[in-house]
DRENLODREN-374867 format. One record per atom (N, C-alpha, C, O): residue in three letters; atom name; x, y, z. Coordinates in steps of 0.02 Angstrom, whole numbers, plus 50000, padded with zeros to 5 digits. Each point is the difference from the previous one (the first is absolute). Layout:
REM residues N
NODE   type   atom      xx      yy      zz
NODE    Ala     CA       X       Y       Z
...
This chain:
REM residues 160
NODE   type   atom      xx      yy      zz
NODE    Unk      N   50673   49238   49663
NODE    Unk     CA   49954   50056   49999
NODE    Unk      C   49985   50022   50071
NODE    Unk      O   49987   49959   50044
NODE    Unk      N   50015   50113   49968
NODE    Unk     CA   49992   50027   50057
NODE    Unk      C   49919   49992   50001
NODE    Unk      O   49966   49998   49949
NODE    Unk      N   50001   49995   50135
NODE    Unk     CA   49957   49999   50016
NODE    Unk      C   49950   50080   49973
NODE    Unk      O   50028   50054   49990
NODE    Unk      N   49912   49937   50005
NODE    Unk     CA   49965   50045   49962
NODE    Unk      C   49988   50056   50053
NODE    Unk      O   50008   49990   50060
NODE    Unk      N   49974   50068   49913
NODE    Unk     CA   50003   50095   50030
NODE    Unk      C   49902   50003   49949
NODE    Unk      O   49973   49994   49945
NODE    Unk      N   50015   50018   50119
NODE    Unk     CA   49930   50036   49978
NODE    Unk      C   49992   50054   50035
NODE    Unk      O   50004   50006   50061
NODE    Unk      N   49981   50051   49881
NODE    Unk     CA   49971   50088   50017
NODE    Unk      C   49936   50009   50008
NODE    Unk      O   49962   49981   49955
NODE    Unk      N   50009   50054   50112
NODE    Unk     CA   49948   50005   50003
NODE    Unk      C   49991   50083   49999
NODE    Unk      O   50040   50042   50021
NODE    Unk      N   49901   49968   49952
NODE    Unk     CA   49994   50094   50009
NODE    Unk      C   49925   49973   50051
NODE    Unk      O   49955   49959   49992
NODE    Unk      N   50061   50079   50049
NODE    Unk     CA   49932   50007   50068
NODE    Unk      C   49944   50023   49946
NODE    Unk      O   50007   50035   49950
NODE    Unk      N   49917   49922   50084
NODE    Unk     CA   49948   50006   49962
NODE    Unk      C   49989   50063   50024
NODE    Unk      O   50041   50033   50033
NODE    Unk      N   49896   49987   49947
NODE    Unk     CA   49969   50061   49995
NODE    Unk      C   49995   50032   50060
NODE    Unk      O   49976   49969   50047
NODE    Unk      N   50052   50114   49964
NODE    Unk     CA   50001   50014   50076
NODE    Unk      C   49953   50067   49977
NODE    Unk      O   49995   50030   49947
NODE    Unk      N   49970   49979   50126
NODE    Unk     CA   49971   50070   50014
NODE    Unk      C   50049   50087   49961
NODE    Unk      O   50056   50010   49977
NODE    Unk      N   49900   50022   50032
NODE    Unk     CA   50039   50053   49989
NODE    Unk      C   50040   50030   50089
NODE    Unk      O   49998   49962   50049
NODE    Unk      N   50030   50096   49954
NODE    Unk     CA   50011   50031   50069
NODE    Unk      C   50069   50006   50015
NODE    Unk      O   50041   49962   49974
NODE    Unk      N   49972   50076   50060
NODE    Unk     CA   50063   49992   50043
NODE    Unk      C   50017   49997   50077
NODE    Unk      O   49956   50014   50041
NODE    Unk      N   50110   49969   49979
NODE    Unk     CA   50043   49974   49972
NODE    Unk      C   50002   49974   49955
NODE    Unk      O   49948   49967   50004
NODE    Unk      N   50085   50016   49930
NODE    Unk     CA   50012   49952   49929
NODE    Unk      C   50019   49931   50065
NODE    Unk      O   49984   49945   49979
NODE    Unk      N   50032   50054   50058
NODE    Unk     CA   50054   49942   50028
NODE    Unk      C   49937   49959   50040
NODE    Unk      O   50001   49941   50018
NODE    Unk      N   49934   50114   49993
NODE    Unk     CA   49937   49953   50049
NODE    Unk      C   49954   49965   49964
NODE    Unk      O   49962   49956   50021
NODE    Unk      N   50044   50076   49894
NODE    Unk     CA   49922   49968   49977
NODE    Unk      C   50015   49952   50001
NODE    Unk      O   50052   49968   49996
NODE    Unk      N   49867   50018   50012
NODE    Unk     CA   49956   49911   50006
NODE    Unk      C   49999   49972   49945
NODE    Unk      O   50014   50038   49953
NODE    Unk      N   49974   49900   50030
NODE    Unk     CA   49962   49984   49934
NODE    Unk      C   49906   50004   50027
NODE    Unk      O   49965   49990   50050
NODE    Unk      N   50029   50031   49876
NODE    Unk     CA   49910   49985   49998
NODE    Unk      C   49969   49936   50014
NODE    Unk      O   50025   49946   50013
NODE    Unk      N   49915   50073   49982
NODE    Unk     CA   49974   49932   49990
NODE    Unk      C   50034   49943   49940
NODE    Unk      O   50025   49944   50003
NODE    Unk      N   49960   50102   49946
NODE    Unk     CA   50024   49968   49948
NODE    Unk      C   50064   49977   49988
NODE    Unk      O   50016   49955   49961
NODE    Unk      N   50011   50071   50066
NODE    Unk     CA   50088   49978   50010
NODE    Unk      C   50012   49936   50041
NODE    Unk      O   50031   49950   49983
NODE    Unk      N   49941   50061   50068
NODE    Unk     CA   49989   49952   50042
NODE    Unk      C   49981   49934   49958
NODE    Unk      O   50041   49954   50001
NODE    Unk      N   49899   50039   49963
NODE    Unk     CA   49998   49939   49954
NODE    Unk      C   50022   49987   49959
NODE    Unk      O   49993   49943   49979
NODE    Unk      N   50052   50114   49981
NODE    Unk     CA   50059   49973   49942
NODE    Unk      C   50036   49980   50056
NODE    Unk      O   49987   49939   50001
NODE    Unk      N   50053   50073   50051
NODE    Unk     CA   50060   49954   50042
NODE    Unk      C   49958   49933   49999
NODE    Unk      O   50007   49957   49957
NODE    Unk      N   49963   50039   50078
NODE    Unk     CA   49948   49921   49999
NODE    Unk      C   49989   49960   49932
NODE    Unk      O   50008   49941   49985
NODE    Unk      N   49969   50114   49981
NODE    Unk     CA   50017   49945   49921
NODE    Unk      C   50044   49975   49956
NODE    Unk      O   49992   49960   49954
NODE    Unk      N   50093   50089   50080
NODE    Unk     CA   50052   49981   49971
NODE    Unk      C   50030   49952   50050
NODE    Unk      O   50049   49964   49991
NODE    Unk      N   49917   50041   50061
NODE    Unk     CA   50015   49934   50061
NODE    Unk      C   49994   49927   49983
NODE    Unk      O   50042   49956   50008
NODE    Unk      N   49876   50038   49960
NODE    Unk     CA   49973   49951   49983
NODE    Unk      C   50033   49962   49935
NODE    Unk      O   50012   49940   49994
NODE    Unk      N   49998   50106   49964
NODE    Unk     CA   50029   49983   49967
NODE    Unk      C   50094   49966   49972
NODE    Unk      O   50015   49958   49958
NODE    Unk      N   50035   50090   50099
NODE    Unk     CA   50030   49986   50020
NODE    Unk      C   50001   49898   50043
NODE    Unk      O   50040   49956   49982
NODE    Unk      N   49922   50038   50056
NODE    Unk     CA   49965   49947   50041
NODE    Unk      C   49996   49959   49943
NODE    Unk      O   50044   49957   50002
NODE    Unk      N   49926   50041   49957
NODE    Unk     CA   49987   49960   49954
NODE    Unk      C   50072   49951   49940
NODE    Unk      O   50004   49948   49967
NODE    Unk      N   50035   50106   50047
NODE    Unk     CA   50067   49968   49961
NODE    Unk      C   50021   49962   50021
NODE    Unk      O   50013   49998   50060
NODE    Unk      N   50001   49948   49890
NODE    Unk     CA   50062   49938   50042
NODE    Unk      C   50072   50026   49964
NODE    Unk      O   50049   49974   50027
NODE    Unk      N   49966   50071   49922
NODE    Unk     CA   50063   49990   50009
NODE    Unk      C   50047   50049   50011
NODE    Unk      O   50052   50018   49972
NODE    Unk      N   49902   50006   50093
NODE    Unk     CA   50045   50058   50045
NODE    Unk      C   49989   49950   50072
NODE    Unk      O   49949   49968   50016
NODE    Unk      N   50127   50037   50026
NODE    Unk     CA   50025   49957   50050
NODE    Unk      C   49970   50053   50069
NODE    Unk      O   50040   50016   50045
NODE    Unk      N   49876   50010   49955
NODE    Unk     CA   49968   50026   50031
NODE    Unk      C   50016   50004   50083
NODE    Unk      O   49980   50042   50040
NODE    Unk      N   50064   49895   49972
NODE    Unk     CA   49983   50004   50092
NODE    Unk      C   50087   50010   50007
NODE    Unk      O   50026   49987   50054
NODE    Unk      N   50009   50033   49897
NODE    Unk     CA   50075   50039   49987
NODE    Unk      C   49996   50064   50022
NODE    Unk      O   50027   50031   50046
NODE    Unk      N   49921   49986   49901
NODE    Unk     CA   49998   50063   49966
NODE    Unk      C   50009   50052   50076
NODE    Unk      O   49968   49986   50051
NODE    Unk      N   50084   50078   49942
NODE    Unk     CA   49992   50040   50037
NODE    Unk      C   49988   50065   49982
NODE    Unk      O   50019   50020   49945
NODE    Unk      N   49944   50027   50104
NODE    Unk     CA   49934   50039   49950
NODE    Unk      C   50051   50069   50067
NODE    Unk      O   50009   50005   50061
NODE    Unk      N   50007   50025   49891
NODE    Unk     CA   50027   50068   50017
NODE    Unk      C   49942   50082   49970
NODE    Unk      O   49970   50006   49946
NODE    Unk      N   50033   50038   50105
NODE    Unk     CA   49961   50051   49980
NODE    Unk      C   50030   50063   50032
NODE    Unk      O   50030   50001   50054
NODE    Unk      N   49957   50052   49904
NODE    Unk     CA   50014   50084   50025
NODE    Unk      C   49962   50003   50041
NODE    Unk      O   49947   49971   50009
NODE    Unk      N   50086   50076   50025
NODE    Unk     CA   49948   49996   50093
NODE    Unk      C   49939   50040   49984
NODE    Unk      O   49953   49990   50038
NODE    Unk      N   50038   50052   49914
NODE    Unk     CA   49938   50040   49991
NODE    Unk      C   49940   49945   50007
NODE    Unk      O   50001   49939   49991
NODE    Unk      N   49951   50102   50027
NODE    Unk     CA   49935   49956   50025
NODE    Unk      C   49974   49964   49959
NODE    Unk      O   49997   49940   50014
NODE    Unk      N   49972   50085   49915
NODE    Unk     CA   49991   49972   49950
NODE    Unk      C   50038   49946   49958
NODE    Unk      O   49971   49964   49959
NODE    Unk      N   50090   50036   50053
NODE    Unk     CA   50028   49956   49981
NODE    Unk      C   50010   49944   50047
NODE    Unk      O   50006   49948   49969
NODE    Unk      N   49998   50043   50105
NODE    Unk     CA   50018   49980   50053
NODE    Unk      C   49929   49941   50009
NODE    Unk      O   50003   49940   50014
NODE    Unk      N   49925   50108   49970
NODE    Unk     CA   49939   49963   49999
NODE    Unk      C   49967   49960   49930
NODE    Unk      O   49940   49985   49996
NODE    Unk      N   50100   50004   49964
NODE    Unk     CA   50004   49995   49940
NODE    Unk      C   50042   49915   50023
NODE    Unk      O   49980   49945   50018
NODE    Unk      N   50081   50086   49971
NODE    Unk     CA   50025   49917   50034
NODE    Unk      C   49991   49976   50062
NODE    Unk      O   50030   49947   50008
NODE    Unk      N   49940   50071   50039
NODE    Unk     CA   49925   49965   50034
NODE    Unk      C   49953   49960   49975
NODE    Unk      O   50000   49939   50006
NODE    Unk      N   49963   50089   49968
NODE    Unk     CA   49963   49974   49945
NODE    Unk      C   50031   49907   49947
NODE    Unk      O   49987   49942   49984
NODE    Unk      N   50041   50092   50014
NODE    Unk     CA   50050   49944   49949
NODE    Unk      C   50022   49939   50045
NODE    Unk      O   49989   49941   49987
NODE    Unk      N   50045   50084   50070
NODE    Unk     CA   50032   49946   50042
NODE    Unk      C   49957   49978   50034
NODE    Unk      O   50018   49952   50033
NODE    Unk      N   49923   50064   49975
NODE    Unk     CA   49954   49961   50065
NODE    Unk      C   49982   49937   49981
NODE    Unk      O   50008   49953   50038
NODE    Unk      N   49953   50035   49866
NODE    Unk     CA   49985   49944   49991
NODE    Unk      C   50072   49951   49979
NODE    Unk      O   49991   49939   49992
NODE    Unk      N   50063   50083   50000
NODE    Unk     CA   50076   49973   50002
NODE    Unk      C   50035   49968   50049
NODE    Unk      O   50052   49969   49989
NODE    Unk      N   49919   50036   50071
NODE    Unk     CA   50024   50015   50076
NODE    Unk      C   50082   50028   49994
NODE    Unk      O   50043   49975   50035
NODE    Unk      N   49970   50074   49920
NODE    Unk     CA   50046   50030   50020
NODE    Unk      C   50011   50042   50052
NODE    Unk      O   49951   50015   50035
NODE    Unk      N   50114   50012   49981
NODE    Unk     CA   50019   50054   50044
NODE    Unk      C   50027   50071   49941
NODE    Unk      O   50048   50002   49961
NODE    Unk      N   49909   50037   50050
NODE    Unk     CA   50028   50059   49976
NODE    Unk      C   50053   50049   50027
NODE    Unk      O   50002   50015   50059
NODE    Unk      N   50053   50015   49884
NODE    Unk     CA   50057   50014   50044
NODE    Unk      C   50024   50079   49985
NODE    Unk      O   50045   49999   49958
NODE    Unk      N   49941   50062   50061
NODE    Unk     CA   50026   50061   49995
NODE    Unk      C   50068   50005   49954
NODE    Unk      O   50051   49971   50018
NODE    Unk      N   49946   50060   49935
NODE    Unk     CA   50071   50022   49969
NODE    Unk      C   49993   50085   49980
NODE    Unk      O   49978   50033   49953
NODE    Unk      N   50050   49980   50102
NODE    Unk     CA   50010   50104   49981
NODE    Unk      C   50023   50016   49953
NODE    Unk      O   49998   50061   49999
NODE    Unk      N   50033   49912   49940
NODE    Unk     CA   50018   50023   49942
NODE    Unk      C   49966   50001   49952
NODE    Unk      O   50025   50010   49945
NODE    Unk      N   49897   49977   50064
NODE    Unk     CA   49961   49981   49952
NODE    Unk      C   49939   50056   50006
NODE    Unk      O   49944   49977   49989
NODE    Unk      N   50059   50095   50026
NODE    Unk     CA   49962   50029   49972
NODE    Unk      C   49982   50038   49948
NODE    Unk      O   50048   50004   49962
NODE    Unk      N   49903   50027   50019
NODE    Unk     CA   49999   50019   49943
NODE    Unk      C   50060   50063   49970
NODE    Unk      O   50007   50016   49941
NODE    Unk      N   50015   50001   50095
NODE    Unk     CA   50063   50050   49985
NODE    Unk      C   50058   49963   50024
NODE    Unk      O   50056   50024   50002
NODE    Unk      N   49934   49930   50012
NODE    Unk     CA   50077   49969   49973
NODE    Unk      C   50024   49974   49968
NODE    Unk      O   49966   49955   49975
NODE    Unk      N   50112   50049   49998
NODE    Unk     CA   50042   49983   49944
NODE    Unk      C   49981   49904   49957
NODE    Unk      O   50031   49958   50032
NODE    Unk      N   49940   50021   49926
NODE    Unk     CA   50012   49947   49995
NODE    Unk      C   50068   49976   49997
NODE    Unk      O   49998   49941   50015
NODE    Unk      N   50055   50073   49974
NODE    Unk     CA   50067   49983   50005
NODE    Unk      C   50013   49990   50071
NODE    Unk      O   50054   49971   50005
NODE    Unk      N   49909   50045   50076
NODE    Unk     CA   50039   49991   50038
NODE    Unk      C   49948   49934   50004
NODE    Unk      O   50027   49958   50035
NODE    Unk      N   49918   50022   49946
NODE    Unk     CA   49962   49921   49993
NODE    Unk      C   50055   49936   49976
NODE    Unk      O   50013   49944   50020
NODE    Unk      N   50014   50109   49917
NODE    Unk     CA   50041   49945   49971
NODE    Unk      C   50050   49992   50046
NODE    Unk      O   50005   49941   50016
NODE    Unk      N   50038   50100   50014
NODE    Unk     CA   50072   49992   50052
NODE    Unk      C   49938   49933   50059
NODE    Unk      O   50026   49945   50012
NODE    Unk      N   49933   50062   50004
NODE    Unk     CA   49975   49967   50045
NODE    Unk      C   50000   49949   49979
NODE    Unk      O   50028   49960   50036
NODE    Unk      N   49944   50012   49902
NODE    Unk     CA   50001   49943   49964
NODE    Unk      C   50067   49975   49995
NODE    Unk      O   50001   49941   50015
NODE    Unk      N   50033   50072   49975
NODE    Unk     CA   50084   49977   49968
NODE    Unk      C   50019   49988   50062
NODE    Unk      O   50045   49958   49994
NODE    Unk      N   49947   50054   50067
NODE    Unk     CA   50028   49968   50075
NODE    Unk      C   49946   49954   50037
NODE    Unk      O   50028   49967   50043
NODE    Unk      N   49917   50025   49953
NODE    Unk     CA   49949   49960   50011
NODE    Unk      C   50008   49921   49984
NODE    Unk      O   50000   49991   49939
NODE    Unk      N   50008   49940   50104
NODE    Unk     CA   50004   49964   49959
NODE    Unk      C   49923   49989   49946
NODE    Unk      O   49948   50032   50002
NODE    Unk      N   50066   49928   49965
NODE    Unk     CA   49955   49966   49962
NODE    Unk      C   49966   49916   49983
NODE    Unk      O   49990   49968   49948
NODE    Unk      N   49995   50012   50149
NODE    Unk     CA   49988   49931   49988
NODE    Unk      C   49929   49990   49994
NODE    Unk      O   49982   49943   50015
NODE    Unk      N   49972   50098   49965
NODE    Unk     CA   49950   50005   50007
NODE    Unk      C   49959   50058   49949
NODE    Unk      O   50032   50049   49980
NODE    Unk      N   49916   49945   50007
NODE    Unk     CA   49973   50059   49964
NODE    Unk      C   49966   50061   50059
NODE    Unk      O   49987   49998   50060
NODE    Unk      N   50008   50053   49889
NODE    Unk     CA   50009   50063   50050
NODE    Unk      C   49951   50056   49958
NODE    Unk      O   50015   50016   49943
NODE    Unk      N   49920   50015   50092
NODE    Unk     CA   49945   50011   49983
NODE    Unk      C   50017   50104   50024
NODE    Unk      O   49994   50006   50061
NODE    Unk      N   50019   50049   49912
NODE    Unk     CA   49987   50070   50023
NODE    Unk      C   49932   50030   49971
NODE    Unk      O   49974   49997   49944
NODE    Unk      N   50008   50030   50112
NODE    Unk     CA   49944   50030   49983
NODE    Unk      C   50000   50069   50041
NODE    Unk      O   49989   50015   50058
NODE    Unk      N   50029   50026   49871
NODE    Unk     CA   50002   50073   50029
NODE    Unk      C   49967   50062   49960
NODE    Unk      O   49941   50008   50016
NODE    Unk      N   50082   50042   49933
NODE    Unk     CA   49953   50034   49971
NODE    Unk      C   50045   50040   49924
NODE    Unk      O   50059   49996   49982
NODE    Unk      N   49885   50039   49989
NODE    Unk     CA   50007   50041   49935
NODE    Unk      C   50054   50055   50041
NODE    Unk      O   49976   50029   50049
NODE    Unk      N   50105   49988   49928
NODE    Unk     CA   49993   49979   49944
NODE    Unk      C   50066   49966   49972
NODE    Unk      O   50034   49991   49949
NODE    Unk      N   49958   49993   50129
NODE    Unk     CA   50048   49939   50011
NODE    Unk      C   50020   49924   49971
NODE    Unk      O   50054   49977   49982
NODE    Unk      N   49880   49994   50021
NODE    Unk     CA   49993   49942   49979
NODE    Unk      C   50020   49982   49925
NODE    Unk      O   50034   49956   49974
NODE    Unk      N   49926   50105   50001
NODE    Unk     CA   50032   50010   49928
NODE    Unk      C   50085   50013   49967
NODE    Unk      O   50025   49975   49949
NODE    Unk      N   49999   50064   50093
NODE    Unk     CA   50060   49989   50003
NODE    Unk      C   50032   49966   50017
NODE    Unk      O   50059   50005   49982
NODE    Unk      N   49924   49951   50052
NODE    Unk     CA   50072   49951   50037
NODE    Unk      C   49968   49928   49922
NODE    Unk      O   50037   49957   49977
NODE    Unk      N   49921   50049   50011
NODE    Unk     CA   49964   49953   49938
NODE    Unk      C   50055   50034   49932
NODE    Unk      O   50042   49968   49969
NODE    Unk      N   49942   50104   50023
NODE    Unk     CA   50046   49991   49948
NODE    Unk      C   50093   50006   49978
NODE    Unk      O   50038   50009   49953
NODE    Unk      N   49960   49976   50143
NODE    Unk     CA   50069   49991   50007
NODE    Unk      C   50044   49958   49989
NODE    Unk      O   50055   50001   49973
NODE    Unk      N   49897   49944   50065
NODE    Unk     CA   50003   49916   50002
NODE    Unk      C   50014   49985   49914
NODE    Unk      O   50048   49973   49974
NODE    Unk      N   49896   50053   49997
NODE    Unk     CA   49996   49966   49923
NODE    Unk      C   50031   50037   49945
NODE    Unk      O   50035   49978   49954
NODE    Unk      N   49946   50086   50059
NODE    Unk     CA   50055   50042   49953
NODE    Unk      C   50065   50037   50020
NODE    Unk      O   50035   50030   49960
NODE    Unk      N   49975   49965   50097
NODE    Unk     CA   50052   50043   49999
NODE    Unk      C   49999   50036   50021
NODE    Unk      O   50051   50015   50030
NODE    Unk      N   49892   50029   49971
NODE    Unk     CA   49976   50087   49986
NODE    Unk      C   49941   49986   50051
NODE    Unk      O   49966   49948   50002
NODE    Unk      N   50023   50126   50054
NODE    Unk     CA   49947   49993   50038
NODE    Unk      C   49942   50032   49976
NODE    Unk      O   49942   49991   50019
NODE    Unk      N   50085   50058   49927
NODE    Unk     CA   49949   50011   49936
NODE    Unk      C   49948   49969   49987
NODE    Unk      O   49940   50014   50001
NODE    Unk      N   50097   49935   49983
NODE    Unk     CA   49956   49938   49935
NODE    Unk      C   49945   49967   50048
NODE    Unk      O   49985   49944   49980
NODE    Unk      N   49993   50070   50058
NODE    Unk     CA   49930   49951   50046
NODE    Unk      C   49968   50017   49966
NODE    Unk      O   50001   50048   49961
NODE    Unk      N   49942   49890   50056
NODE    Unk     CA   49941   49989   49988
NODE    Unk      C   49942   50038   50051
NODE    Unk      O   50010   49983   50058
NODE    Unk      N   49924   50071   49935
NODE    Unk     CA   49966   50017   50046
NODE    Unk      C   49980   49935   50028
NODE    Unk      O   50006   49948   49969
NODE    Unk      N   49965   50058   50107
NODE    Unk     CA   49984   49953   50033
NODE    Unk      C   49911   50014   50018
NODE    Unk      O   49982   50057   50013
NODE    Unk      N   49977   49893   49987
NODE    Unk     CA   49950   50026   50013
NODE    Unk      C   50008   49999   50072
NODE    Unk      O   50056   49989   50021
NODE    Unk      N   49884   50025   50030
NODE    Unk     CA   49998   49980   50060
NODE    Unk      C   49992   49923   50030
NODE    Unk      O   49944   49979   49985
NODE    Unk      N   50088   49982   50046
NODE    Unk     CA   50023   49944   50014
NODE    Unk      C   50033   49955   49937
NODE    Unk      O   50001   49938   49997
NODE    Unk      N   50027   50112   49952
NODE    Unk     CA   50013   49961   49931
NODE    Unk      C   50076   49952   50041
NODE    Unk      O   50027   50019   50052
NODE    Unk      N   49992   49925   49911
NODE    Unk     CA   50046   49964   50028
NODE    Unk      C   50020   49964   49939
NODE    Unk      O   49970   49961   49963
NODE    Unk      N   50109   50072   50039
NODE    Unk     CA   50069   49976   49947
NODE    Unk      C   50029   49946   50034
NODE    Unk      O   50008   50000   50061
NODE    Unk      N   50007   49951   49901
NODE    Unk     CA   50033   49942   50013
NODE    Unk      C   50080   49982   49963
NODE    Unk      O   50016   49999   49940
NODE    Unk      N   50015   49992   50105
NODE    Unk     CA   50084   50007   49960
NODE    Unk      C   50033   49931   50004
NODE    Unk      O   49988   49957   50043
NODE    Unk      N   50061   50036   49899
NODE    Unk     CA   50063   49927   50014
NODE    Unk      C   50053   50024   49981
NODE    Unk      O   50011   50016   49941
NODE    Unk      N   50049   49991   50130
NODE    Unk     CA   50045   50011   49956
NODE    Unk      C   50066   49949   50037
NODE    Unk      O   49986   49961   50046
NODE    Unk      N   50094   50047   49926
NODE    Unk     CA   50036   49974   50041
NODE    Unk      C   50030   50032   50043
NODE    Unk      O   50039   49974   50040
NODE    Unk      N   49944   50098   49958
NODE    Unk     CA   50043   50041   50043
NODE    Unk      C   49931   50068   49989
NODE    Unk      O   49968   50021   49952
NODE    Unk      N   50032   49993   50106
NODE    Unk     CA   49957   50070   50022
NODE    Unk      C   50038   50068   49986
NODE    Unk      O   50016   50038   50047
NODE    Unk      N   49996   49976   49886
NODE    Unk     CA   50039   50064   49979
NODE    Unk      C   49961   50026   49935
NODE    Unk      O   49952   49970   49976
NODE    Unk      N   50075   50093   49998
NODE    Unk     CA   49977   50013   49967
NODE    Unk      C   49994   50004   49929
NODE    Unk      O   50047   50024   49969
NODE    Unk      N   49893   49954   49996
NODE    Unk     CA   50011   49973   49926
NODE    Unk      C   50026   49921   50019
NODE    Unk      O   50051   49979   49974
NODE    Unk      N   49924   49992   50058
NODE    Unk     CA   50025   49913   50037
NODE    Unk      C   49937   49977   49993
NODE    Unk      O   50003   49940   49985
NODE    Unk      N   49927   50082   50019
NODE    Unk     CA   49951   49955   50010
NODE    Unk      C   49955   49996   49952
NODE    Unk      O   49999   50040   49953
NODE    Unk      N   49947   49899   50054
NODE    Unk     CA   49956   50000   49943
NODE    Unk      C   49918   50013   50040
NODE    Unk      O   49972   49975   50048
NODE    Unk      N   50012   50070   49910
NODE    Unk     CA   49902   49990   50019
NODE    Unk      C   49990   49943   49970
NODE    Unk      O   50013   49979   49943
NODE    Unk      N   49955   49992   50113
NODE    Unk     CA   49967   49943   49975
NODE    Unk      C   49911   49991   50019
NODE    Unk      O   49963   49953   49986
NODE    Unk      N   50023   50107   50049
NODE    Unk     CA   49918   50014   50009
NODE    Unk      C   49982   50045   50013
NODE    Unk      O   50031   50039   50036
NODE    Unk      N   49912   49971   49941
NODE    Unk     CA   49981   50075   50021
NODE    Unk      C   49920   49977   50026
NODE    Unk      O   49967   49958   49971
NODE    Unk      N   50013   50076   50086
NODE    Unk     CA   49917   49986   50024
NODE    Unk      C   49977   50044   50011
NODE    Unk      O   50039   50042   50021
NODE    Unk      N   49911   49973   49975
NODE    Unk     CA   49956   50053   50038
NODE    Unk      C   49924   49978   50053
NODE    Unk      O   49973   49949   49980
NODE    Unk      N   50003   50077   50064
NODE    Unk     CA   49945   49976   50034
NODE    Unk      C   49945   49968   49943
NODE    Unk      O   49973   49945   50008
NODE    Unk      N   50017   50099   49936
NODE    Unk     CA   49941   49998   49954
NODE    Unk      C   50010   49932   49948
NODE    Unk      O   49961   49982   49955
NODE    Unk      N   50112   49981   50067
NODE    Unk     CA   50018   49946   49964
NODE    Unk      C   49945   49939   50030
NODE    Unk      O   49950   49974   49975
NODE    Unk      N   50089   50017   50101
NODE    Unk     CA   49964   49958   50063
NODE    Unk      C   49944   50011   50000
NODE    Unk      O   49973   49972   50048
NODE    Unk      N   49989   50059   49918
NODE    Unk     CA   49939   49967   50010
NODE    Unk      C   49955   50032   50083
NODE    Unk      O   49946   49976   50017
């Protein structure tokens, strides 16, 4: 079994433009912290593995901030992950990426949803909406499409 793929959609951001500058809110700010804590709390994710990739947009960028600080991860820029881009070029990224480790994106609507119902159905159609900091959890043996299984779904309002 390939190491596990978790989708993050950036918690709750301001309104404004640039689309590429907003902040998260306050409140966003503490869904990242509560899907942190919670995250923190699992033993059977290989946590000090885990590498935490994000779309350079701000909101998403401060989002997995948030996440990696109580992780002591390093957060890592991936330009293919904004909200107008293709989930199929996620998947080409996936399919050349090794996989010795689990691997955490956190980027946005309405993306996330697609590369989710790519992974599982086939179709970039078929996603699931994401709330703000909602986070899909995948197993598969190969990172392609119609290859993987949901195996979680979270939202901030889960954590508590």
């Amino acid at each position: 079994m390939a190491e596990r793929l978790l989708i993050m959609r950036h918690a709750e951001a301001a309104p404004g433009r640039p689309d590429n500058e907003r902040e998260l809110t306050t409140a966003g700010q503490e869904q990242a912290r509560r899907m942190a804590r919670g995250l923190a709390a699992r033993q059977d994710l290989d946590l000090a593995r885990l590498r935490l990739l994000t779309s350079p947009y701000v909101r998403a960028r401060q989002t997995a901030a948030r996440i990696a600080e109580p992780l002591g991860l390093v957060v890592e820029p991936l330009g293919l992950m904004t909200p107008d881009d293709p989930a199929e070029a996620v998947i080409e990224w996936l399919l050349v990426e090794p996989h010795d480790r689990p691997l955490m994106l956190v980027s946005h609507m309405p993306l996330v949803a697609s590369l989710t119902g790519l992974l599982v159905e086939g179709r970039g159609d078929r996603g699931p909406g994401f709330l703000p900091a909602g986070l899909a959890e995948f197993e598969a043996e190969v990172w392609a499409p119609g290859c993987a299984r949901l195996v979680g779904f979270t939202t901030p309002a889960e954590r508590g």
